[in-house]
C-alpha positions as CSV (number, residue, x, y, z in Angstrom):
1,X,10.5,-8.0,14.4
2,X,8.9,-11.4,16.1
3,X,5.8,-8.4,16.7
4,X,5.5,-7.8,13.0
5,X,3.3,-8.7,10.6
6,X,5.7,-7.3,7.5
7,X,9.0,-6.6,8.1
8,X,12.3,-6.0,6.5
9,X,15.7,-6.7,7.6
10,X,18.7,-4.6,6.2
11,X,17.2,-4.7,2.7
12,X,19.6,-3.1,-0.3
13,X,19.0,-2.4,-3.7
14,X,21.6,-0.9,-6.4
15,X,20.9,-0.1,-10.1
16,X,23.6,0.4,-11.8
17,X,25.8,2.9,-9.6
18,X,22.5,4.1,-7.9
19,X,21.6,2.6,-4.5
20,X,18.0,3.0,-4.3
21,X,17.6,0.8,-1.2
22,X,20.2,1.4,1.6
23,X,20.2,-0.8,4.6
24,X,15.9,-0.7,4.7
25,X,14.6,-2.2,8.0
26,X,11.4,-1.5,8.9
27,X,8.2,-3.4,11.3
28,X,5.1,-3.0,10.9
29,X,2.6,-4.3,13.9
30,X,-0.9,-6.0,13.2
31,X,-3.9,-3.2,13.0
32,X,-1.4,-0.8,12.2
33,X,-1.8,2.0,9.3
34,X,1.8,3.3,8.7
35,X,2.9,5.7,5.9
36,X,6.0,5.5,3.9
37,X,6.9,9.3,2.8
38,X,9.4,11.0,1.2
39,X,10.6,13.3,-1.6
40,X,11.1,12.4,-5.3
41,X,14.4,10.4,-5.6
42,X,13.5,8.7,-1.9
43,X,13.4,5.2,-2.9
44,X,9.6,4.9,-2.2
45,X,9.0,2.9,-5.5
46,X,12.0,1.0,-5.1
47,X,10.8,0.0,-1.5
48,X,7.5,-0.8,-2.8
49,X,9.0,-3.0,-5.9
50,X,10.8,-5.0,-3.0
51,X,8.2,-5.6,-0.2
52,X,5.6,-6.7,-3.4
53,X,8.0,-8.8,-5.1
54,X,8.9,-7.1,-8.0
55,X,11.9,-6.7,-7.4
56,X,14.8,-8.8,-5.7
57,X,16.6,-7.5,-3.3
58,X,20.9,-7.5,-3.8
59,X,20.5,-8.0,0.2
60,X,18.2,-8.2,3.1
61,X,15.1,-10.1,3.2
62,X,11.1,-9.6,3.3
63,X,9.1,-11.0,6.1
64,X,5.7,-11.4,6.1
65,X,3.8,-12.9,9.1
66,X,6.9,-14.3,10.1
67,X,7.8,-15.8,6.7
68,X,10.4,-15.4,4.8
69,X,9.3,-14.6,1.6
70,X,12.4,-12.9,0.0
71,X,12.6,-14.8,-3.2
72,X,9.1,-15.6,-3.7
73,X,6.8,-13.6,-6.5
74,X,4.1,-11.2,-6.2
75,X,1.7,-13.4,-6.9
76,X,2.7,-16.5,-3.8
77,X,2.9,-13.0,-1.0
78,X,-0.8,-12.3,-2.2
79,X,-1.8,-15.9,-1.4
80,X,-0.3,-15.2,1.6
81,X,-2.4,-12.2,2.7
82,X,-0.6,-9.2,0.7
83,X,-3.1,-7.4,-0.8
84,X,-1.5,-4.8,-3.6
85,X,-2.6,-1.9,-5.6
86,X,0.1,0.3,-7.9
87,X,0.7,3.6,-8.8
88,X,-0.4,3.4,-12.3
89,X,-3.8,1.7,-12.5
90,X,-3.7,-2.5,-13.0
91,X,-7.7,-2.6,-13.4
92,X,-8.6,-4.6,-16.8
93,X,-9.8,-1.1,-19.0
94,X,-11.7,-3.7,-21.1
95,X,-13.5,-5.8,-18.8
96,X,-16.7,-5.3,-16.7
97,X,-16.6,-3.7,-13.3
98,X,-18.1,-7.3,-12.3
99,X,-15.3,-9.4,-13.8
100,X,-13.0,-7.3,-12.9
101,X,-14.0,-8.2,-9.4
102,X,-14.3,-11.5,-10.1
103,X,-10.9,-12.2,-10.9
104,X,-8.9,-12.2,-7.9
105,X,-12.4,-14.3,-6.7
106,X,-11.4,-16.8,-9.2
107,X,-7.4,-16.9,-8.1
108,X,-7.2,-17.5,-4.5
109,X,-9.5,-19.3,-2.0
110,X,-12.4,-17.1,-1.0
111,X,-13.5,-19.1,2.5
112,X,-11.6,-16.1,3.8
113,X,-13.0,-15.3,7.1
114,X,-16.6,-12.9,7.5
115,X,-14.6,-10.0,8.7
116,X,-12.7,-10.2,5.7
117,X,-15.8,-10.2,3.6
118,X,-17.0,-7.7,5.1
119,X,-13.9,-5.2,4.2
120,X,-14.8,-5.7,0.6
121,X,-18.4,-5.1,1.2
122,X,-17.6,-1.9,2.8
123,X,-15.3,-0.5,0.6
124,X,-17.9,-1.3,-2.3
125,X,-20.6,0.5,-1.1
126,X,-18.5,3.4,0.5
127,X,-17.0,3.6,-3.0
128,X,-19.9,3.4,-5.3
129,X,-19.2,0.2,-6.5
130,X,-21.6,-2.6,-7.9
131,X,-20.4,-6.1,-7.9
132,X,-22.9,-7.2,-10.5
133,X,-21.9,-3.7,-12.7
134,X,-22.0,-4.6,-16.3
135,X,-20.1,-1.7,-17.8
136,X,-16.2,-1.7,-19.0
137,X,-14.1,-0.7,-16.6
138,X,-12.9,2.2,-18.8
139,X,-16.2,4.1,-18.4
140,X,-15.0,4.5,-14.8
141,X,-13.8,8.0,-14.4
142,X,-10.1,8.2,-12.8
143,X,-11.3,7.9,-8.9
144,X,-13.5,5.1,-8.9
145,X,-11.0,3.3,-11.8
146,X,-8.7,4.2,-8.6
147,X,-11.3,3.1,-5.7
148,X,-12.0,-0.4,-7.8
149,X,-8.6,-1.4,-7.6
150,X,-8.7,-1.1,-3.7
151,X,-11.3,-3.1,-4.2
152,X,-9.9,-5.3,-6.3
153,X,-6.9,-6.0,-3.7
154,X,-9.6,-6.7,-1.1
155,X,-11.9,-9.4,-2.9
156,X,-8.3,-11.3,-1.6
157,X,-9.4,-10.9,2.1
158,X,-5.6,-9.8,2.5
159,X,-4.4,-9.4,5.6
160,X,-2.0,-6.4,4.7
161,X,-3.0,-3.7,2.4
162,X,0.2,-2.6,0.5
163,X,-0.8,0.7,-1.3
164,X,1.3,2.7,-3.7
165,X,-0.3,6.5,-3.6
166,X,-3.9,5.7,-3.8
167,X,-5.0,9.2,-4.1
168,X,-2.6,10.1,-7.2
169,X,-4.8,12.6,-9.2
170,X,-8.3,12.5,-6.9
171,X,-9.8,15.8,-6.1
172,X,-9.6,17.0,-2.3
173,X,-13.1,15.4,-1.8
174,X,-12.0,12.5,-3.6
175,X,-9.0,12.4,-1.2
176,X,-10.9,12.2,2.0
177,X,-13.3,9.8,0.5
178,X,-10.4,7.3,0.3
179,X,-9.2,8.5,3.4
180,X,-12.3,7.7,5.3
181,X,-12.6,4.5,3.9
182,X,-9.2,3.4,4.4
183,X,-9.4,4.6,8.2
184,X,-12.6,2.7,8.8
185,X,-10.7,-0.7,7.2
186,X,-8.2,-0.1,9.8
187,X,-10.5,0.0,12.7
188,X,-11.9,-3.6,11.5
189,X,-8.4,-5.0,11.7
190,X,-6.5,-4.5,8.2
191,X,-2.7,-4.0,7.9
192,X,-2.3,-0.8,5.8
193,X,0.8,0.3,4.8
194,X,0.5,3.5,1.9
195,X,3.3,4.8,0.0
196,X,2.5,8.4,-0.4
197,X,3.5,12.1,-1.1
198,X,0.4,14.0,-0.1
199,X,1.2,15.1,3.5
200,X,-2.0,16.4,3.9
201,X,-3.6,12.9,3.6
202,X,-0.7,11.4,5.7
203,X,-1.5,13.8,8.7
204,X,-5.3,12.4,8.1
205,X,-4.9,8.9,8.1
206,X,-1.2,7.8,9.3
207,X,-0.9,6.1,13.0
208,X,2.6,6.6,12.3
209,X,5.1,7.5,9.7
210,X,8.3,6.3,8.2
211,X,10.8,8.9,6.1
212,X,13.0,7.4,3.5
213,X,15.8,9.7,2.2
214,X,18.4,8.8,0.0
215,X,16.9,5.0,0.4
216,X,17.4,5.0,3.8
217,X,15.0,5.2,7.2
218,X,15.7,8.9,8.1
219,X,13.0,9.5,10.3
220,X,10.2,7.1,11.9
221,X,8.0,8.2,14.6
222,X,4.2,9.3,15.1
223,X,2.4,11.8,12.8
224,X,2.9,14.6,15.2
225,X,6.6,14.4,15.5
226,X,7.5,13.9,12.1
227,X,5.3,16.5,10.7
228,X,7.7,18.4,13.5
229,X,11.0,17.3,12.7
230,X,12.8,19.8,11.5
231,X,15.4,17.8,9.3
232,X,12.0,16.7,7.6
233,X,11.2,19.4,7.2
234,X,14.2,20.8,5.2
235,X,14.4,17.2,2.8
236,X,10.7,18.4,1.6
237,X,11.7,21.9,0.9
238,X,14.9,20.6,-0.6
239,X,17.5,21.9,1.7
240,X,19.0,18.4,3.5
């Protein structure tokens, strides 16, 4: 854990009589782009809800960088270098692409360092993305509503990229857009951790991979031997 830059130690969450979050405890190095998988029912939103801040946890806690940051909001883990996008798109419909930008510009301290810059930069022009765009948000079509939320999460200069299924509803092409961009991010020193279904983009982009089943850690390993693990194999095709 003292390795990590976002950990979680025994974290537990219960609605009702439904534990969605059993025993969770999971590190995450620096430079590291780890995906969270698992089927429908896993207790990948749940997760998600709890490493953002959304929810609090009925145990455990939330480290980031070292911190303990268990009982603090969303919005104090993004000022301390969480960067977030959601499953359902948070971009403001009715504002420009530029404000839209502008707004986490506006919220946190922006004498983030160059390399950090530079990630948003990137992503913008890999994404088709004009800073000084005029045009409401909504006349995006879904992708690039999708890609400027990415990009939205970067104009923080996070630190750790928190992303909850990023290519929901992109074509294939789409897909490996997001995946190239992602990749390239993660060779100039970003955190990403994805929560994701689409194996196909895991096996692209995942250093390594972490199975939740039943809101536990079933599995963790590299790419390779998860996509080979057998008991994986059978909670996917609905068997376990």
């Amino acid at each position: 854990m003292a390795a990590s830059i976002l950990a979680t130690e025994r974290l537990a969450k219960r609605f009702g009589g439904v534990i969605a979050a059993d025993q969770v405890s999971l590190a995450v190095a620096p430079g590291e782009l780890r995906c969270i998988i698992g089927p429908n029912g896993a207790g990948k939103s749940t997760l998600f809800a709890l490493l953002c801040g959304i929810y609090p946890p009925d145990a455990g806690r939330v480290l980031l960088k070292g911190r303990d940051v268990t009982a603090e909001p969303a919005f104090r883990r993004v000022r301390h270098g969480l960067g977030l996008t959601f499953q359902t798109n948070r971009a403001y419909h009715s504002l420009s692409i530029r404000q839209n930008l502008e707004i986490p510009l506006r919220a946190e301290r922006l004498d983030r360092t160059h390399e950090r810059g530079q990630h948003l930069r990137y992503a913008l022009d890999e994404f088709g993305l004009d800073p000084l765009d005029e045009r409401p948000a909504r006349e995006l079509p879904h992708h690039r509503l999708q890609w400027l939320e990415i990009a939205m999460a970067l104009a923080n200069g996070p630190e750790v990229l928190l992303l909850d299924e990023p290519t929901a509803g992109l074509s294939p092409e789409e897909t490996r857009q997001t995946a190239r961009v992602l990749q390239h991010l993660n060779r100039s020193g970003l955190t990403i951790i994805v929560i994701e279904h689409d194996i196909a983009f895991v096996r692209e982009v995942a250093q390594s991979v972490t199975v939740l089943h039943q809101g536990r850690v079933f599995a963790e390993g590299s790419v390779e031997s998860i996509t080979a693990h057998e008991d994986v194999r059978r909670i996917y095709l609905g068997r376990a």
